[in-house]
C-alpha positions as CSV (number, residue, x, y, z in Angstrom):
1,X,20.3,12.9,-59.8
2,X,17.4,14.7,-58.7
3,X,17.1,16.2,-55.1
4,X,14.3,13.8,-53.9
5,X,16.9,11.1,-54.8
6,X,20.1,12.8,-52.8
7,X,17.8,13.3,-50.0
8,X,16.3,10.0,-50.3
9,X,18.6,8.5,-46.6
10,X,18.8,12.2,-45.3
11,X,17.7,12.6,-41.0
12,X,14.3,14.4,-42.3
13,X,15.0,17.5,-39.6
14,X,18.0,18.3,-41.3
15,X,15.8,18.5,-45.0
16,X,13.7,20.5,-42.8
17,X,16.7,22.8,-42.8
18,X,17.7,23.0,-46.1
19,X,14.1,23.8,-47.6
20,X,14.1,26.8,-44.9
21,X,17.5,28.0,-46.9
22,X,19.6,27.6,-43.7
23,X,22.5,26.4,-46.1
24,X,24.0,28.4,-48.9
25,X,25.8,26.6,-51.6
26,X,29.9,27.7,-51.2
27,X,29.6,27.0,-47.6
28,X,32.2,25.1,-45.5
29,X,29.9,21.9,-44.0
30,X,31.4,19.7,-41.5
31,X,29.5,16.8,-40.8
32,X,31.4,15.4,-37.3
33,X,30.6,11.4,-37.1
34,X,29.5,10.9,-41.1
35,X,28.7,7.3,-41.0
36,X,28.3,6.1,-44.7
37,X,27.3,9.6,-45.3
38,X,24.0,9.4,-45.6
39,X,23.4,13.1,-44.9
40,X,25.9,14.0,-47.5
41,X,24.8,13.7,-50.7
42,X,22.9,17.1,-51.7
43,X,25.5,19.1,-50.2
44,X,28.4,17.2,-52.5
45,X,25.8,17.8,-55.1
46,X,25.1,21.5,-54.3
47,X,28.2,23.5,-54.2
48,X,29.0,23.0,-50.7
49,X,32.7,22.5,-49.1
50,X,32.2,19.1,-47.6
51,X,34.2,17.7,-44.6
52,X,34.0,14.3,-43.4
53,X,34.9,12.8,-40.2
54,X,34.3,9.4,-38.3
55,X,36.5,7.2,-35.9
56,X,35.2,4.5,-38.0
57,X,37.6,3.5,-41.3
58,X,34.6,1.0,-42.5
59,X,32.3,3.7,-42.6
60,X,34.6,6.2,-44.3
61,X,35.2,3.6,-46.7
62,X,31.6,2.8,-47.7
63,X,31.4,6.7,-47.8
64,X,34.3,7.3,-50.2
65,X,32.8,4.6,-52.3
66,X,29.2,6.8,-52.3
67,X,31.3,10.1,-52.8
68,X,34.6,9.6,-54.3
69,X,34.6,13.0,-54.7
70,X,35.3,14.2,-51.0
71,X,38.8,14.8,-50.7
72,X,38.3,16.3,-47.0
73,X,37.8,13.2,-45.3
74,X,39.6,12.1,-41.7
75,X,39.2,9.5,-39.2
76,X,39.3,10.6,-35.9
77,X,36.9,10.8,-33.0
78,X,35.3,15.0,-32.3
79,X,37.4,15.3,-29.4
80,X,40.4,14.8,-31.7
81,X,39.6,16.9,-34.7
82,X,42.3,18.6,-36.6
83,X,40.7,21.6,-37.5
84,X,41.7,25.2,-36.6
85,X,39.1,27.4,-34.7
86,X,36.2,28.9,-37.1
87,X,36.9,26.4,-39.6
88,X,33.2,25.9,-40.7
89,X,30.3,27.7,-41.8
90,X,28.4,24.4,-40.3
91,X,28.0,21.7,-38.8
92,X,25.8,18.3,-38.4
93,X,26.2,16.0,-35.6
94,X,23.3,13.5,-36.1
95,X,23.0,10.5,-34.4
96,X,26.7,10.9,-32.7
97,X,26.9,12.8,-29.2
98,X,24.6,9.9,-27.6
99,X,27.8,8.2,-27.6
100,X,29.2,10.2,-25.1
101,X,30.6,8.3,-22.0
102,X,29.7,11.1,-19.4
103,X,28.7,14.5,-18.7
104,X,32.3,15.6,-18.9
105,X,32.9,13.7,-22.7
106,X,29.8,15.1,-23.6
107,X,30.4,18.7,-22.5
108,X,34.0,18.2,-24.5
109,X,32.5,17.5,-27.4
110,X,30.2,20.2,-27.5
111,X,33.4,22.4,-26.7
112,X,35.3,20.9,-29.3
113,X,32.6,21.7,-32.1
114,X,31.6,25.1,-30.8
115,X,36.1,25.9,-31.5
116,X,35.6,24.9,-34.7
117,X,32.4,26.6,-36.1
118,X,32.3,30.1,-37.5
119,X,30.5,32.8,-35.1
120,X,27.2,32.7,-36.3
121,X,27.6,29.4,-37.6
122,X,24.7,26.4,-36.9
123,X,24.9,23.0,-35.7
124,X,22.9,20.8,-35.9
125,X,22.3,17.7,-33.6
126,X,20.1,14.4,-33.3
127,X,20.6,12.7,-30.3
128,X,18.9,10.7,-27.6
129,X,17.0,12.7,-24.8
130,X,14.7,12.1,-22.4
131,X,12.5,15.3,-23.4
132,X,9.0,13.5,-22.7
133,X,10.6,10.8,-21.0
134,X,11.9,12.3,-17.8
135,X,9.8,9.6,-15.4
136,X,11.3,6.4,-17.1
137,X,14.5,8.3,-17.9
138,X,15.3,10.7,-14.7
139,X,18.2,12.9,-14.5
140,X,19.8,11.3,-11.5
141,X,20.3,8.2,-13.4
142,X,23.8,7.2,-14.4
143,X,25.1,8.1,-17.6
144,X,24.8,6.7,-20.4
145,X,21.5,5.1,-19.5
146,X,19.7,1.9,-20.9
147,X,16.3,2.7,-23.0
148,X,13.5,0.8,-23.1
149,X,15.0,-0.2,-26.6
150,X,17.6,-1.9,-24.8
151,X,20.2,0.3,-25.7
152,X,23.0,2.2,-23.9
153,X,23.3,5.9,-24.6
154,X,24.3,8.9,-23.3
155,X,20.6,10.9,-23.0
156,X,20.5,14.8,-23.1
157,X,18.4,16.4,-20.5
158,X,17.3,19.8,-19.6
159,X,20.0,20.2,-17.3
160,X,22.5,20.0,-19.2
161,X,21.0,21.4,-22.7
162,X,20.8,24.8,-20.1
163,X,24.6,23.8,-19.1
164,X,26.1,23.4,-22.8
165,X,24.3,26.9,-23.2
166,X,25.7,28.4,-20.3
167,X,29.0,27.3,-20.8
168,X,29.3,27.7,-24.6
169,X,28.3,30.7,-26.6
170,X,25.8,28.8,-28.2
171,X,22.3,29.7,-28.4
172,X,18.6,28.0,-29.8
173,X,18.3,29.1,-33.6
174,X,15.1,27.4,-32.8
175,X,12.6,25.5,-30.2
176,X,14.2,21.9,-29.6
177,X,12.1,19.6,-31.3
178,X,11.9,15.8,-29.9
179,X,10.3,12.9,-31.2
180,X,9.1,9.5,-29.1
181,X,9.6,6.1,-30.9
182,X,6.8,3.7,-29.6
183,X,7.6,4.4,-25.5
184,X,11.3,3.1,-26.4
185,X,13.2,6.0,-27.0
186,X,13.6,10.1,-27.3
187,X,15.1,11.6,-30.0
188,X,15.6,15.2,-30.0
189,X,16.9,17.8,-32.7
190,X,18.7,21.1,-31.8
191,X,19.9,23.5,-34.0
192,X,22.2,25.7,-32.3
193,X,24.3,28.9,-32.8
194,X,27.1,30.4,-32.2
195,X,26.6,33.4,-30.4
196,X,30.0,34.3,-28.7
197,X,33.2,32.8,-28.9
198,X,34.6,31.1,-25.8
C-alpha cells in the first residue's frame, strides 16, 4: 500500500506530525481509545510497536479485522490501563478525553497517560474545546456541556489546559491549534510532552 492510502482515514493533525518526523520507526505507539483504528495503519505499516486499546469490543473487532497483525491489543477504558510506567515512546488520544464525565475523570485520565509515557515522550490529543467559543461555551458551565451540534461532551478550557500542565509534567511541544466546525463545535489539537515525571 502506498502511504497516501494508509493515511487515507488518518485525524490530518496527527499526518501533520508524522511529515515533521515526530515518529521514528521502532518506537513503542500507544494509541489509548483506537476505535476501528483508523489512525493505525502507517504505523503497522512502518516499523512501529503498536498498542491498541478501547472499552469497546465492536471496535477492537472491526480493528483486528483491518490489522490482524496487532497482537497488543486490550479492552479496557484509560483509567484502567495495564501498562507499567514509561511504557511508551507515544501516544495518541484522538477524539477520546471529551468523554470525560468531569473535571476529576478528566484530570485522571491525563494522569493515567502521563504514568505511562516515556520522559520525553508526546501525546497527542483531539478533543472538544471551547478555544474560540468561550461566550456560547463558558467555563462556569457544567461539565460535560451540550454543543450547538447537539452533543454532550466534556469541553477543555484554558483553565484546565493550565491545570493538566501544572499538575502533570507535561509541557506544549507546540502552540495548541483549534479548529471551529460551522459555529457548532471546537475542536482542538495538543501535542504535549513529558517533561518531569510525577
Amino acid at each position: 500500500m502506498t502511504d497516501i492510502e494508509l493515511l487515507l482515514h488518518t485525524d490530518i493533525y496527527l499526518i501533520d506530525q508524522i511529515f515533521k518526523g515526530r515518529y521514528v520507526s521502532g518506537q513503542h505507539i500507544l494509541d489509548a481509545g483506537c476505535g476501528g483504528g483508523r489512525n493505525l495503519h502507517w504505523f503497522v505499516h512502518h516499523g512501529f510497536e503498536v498498542t491498541a486499546i478501547d472499552d469497546n469490543a465492536e471496535a477492537l473487532q472491526q480493528l483486528l479485522a483491518q490489522l490482524p497483525m496487532l497482537t497488543h491489543v486490550h479492552q479496557c477504558s484509560i483509567s484502567q490501563m495495564p501498562f507499567a510506567p514509561e511504557s511508551f515512546d507515544h501516544i495518541i488520544c484522538s477524539a477520546v478525553l471529551h468523554f470525560a464525565e468531569s473535571d476529576d475523570d478528566f484530570m485522571k485520565m491525563m494522569q493515567a497517560l502521563h504514568r505511562i509515557l516515556k520522559l520525553g515522550g508526546t501525546l497527542f490529543i483531539r478533543m472538544a474545546s471551547n478555544f474560540g467559543m468561550e461566550n456560547e461555551l463558558p467555563e462556569s458551565a457544567t461539565q460535560p456541556m451540550l454543543l450547538p451540534d447537539g452533543s454532550w461532551r466534556y469541553v477543555l478550557h484554558q483553565s484546565m489546559l493550565d491545570d493538566v500542565l501544572q499538575q502533570t509534567g507535561f509541557q506544549l511541544a507546540e502552540p495548541v491549534k483549534s479548529t471551529l466546525v460551522l459555529g457548532q463545535r471546537s475542536m482542538a489539537t495538543l501535542m504535549l510532552q513529558k517533561t518531569a515525571s510525577t
